[in-house]
N, C-alpha and C positions, 0 to 999 in steps of 0.2 A: 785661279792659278796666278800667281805672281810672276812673272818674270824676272830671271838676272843675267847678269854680264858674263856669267860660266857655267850654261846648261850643262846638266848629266850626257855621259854619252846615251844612254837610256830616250831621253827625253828628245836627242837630235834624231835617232834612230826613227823614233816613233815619229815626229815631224815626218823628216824623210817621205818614209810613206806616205803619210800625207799627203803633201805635196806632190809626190808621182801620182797621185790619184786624183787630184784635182785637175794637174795637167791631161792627164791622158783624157780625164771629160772634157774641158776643155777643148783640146786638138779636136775630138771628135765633134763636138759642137758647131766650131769654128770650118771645120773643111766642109762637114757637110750643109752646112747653111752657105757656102760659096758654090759647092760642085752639086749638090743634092742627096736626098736622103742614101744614105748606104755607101755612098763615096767614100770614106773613112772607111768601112770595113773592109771592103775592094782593095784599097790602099794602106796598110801599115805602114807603109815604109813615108808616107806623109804624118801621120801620128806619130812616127819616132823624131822625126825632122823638127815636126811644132815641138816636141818637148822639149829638144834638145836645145831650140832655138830659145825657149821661154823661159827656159832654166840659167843658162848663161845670162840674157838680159838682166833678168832678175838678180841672179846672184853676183854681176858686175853693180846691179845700183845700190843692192846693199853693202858690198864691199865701199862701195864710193860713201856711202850714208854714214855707212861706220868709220871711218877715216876721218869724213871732216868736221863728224860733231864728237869723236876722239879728239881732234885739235882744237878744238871748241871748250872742251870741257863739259859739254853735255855728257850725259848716262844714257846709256842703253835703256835701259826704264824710262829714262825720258822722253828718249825720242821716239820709244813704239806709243806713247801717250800723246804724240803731237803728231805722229803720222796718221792713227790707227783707234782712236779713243775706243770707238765701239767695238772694236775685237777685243780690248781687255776685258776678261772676266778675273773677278774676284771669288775665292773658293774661300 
């Protein structure tokens, strides 16, 4: 898959999800290797916290990533190639 500078809504969509699903493992991961096995299922309202919390960081460093190699004059293509190499696949 190629990436560009103007995904599909399609294509955000389908991330999206993604993303919720890797955080909700995540969260569960993460609480229950601190409080113990089953902690997480006990506590939803912790797993909605982590996402919430992981979401914003995330998507405040990517706003920040995008801004300043937009004044940069880097590409989007670029920069997931110098963050990320091994997550690019080629289809």
């Amino acid at each position: 898959m190629d990436y560009d500078d103007n995904p599909s809504v399609e294509m955000l969509f389908r991330q999206a999800s993604m993303t919720a699903h890797t955080y909700f493992h995540e969260a569960i991961e993460a609480i229950d290797s601190c409080f113990g096995e089953g902690y997480a299922q006990e506590h939803p309202e912790l797993i909605g916290a982590f996402m919430q919390t992981t979401a914003l960081d995330r998507g405040r460093g990517t706003v920040r990533n995008r801004v300043y190699y937009k004044k940069s004059g880097c590409t989007w293509n670029r920069l997931r190639k110098l963050l990320a190499p091994s997550r690019i696949r080629k289809s």
